[in-house]
C-alpha positions as CSV (number, residue, x, y, z in Angstrom):
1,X,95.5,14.5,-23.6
2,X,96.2,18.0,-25.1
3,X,93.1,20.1,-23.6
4,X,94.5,23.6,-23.7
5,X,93.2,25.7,-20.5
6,X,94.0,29.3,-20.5
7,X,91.0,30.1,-22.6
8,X,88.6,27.7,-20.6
9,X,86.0,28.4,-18.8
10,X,85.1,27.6,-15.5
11,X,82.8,24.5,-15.4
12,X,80.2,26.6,-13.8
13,X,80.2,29.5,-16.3
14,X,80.4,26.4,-19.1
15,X,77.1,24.9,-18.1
16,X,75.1,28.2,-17.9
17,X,76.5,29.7,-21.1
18,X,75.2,25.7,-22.5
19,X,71.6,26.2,-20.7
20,X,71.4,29.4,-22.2
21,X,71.8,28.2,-25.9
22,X,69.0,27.4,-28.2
23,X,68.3,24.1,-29.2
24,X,69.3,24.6,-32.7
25,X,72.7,25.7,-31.6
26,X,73.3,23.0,-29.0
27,X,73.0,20.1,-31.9
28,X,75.1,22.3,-34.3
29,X,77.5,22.6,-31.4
30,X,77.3,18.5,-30.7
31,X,77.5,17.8,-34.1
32,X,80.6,19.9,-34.7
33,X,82.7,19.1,-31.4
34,X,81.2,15.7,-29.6
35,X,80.7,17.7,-26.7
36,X,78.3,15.7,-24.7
37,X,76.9,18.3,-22.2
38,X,75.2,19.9,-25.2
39,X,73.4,16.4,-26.0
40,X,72.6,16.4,-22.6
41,X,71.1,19.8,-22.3
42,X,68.7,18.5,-25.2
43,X,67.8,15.4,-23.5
44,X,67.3,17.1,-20.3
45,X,64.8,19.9,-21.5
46,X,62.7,17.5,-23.8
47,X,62.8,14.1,-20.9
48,X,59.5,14.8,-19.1
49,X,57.1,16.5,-22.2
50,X,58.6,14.0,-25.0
51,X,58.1,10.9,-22.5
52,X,54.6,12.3,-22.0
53,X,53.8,12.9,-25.4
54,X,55.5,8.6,-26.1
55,X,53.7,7.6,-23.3
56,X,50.4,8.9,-24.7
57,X,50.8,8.0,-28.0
58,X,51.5,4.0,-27.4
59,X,49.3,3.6,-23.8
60,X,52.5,2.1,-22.8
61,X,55.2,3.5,-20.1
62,X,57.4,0.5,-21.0
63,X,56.9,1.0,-24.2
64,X,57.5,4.7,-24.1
65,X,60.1,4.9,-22.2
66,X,61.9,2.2,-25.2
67,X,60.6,4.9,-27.7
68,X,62.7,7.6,-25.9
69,X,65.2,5.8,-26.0
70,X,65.8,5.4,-29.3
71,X,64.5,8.8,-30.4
72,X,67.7,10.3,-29.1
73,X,69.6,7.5,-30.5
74,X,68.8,8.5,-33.7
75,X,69.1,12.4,-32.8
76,X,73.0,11.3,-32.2
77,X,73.1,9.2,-35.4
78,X,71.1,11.9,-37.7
79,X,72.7,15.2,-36.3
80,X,74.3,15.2,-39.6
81,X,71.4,15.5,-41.6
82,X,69.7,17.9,-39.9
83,X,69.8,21.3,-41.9
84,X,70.8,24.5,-39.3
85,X,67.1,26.5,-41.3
86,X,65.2,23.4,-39.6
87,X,63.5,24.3,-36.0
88,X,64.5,21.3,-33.4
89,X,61.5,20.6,-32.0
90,X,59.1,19.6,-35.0
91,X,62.5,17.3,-36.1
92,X,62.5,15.9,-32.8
93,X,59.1,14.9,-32.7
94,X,59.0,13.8,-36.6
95,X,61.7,11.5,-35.0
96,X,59.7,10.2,-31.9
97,X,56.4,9.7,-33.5
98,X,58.5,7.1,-36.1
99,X,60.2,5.5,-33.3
100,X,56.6,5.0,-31.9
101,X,55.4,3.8,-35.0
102,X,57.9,1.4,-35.6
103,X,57.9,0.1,-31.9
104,X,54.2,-0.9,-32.0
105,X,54.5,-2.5,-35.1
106,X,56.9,-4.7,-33.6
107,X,55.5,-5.9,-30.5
108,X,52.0,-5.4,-32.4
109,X,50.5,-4.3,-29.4
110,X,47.2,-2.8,-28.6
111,X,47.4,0.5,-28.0
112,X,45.7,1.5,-24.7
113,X,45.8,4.4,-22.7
114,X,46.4,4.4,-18.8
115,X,44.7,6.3,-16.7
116,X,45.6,5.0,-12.9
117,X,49.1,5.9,-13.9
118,X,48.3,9.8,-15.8
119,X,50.5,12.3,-14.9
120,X,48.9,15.2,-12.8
121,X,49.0,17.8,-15.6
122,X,46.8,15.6,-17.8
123,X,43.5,16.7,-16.6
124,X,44.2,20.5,-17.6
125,X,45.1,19.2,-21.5
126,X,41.6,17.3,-21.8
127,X,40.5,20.6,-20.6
128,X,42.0,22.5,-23.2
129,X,40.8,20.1,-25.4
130,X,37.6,19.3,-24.0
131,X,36.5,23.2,-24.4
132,X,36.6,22.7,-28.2
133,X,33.8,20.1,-27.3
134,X,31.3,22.0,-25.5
135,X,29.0,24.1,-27.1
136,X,27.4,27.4,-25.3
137,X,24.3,25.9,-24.3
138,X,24.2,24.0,-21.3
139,X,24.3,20.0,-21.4
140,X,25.4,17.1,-19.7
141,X,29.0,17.8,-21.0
142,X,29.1,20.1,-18.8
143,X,28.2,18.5,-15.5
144,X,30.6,15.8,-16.0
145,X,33.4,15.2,-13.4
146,X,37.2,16.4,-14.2
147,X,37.5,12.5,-14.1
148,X,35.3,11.4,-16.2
149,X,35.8,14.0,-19.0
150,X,39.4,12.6,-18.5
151,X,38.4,9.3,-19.4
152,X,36.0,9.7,-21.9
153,X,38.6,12.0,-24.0
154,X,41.3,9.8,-23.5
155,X,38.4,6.8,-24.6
156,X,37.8,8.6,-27.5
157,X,41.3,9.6,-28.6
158,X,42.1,5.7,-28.4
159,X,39.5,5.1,-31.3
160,X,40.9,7.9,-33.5
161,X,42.7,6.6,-36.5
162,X,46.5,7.5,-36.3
163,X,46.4,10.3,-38.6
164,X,43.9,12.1,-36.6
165,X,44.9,11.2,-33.2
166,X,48.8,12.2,-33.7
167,X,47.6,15.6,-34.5
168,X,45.8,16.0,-31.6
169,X,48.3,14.8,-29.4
170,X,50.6,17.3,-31.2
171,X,48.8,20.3,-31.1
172,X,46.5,20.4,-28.0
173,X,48.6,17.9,-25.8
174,X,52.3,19.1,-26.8
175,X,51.6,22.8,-27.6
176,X,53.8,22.7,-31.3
177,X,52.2,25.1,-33.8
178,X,50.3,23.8,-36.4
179,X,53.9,24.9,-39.1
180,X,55.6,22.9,-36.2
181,X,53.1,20.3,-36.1
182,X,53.0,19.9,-39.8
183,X,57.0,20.0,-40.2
184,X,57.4,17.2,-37.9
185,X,54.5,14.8,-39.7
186,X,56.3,16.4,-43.6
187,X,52.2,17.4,-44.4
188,X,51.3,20.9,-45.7
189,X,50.0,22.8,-42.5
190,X,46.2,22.9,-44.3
191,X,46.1,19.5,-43.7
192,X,47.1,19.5,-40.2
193,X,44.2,21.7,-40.0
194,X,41.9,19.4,-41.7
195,X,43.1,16.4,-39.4
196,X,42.4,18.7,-36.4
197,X,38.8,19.7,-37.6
198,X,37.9,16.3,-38.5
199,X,39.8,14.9,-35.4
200,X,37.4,17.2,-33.2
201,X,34.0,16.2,-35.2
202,X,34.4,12.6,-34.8
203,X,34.9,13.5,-30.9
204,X,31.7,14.9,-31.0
205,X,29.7,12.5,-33.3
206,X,31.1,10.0,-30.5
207,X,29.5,12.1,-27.4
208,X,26.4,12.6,-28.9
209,X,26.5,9.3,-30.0
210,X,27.1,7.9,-26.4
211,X,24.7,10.1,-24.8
212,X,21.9,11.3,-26.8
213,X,19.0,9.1,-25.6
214,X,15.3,8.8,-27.4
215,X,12.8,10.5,-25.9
């Protein structure tokens, strides 16, 4: 084994010099020398939002939890393809929303999201999201319960069509950018716009749909 050691590092100044580099450069630097602490790093700073965003996306933990899987195995197998002008993150998540895909065609499951087993932090994204929802006058949207917006949302989202509902979950429940966003779906950023406007109508139609009562 010929590892040459004058010009090394110690393994403490080694693994903050790898925290401290960008995504983009730890996937060039994996691709390039196999050095698995750099695939590591990735895996370790995307593990709990990517897994959130999975577990979302197929109402599954199980099933999530296979998705992650194999999103990173594809990250080892495709590092070659990736081009060094591309951003990470909407690659990443072009990757895991396909793994998704393909995982729920084959087990042709119903997608269903749980609530008694929600993380803590999802209640503030309905929030965010839920704030697109209410207008300025006061209504019953309003009065509802931190609980209860949560389901209903989460309800609603469920009945989106994919197109929509992956936008959503992109934007207002993972934070990319709508350029981000639209890189990682390969659609012009207008129409992740679109998605999102027609994404938040139908939310709406549904509420006063559901609670809208004749007089």
């Amino acid at each position: 084994m010929s590892i040459r050691t004058k010009n090394r590092q110690p393994a403490a100044a080694r693994d903050l010099t790898v925290t401290r580099l960008s995504d983009e450069r730890l996937l060039l630097g994996y691709r390039q020398s196999g050095q698995r602490d750099r695939f590591t790093q990735l895996v370790q700073r995307y593990e709990k939002e990517l897994f959130s965003y999975l577990r979302r996306y197929t109402g599954n933990a199980e099933m999530a939890e296979d998705a992650f899987q194999t999103t990173f195995l594809q990250v080892h197998l495709k590092c070659q393809q990736f081009e060094p002008s591309r951003k990470f993150r909407p690659w990443l998540y072009a990757i895991a929303t396909n793994q998704a895909i393909d995982l729920q065609r084959r087990n042709r499951r119903h997608r269903a999201i749980s609530l008694n087993h929600s993380r803590s932090q999802d209640g503030d994204d309905v929030g965010r999201l839920m704030d697109l929802l209410e207008s300025d006058e006061t209504g019953p949207l309003r009065r509802l319960q931190t609980a209860e917006r949560r389901e209903w949302v989460q309800g609603e989202l469920n009945e989106l069509p994919d197109h929509l509902r992956t936008v959503v979950l992109l934007v207002y429940f993972q934070g990319l950018k709508y350029r981000e966003a639209a890189d990682a779906l390969s659609i012009p950023v207008g129409t992740v716009k679109s998605r999102l406007h027609a994404a938040i109508l139908k939310l709406n139609e549904a509420w006063h749909s559901a609670n809208t009562k004749p007089k």
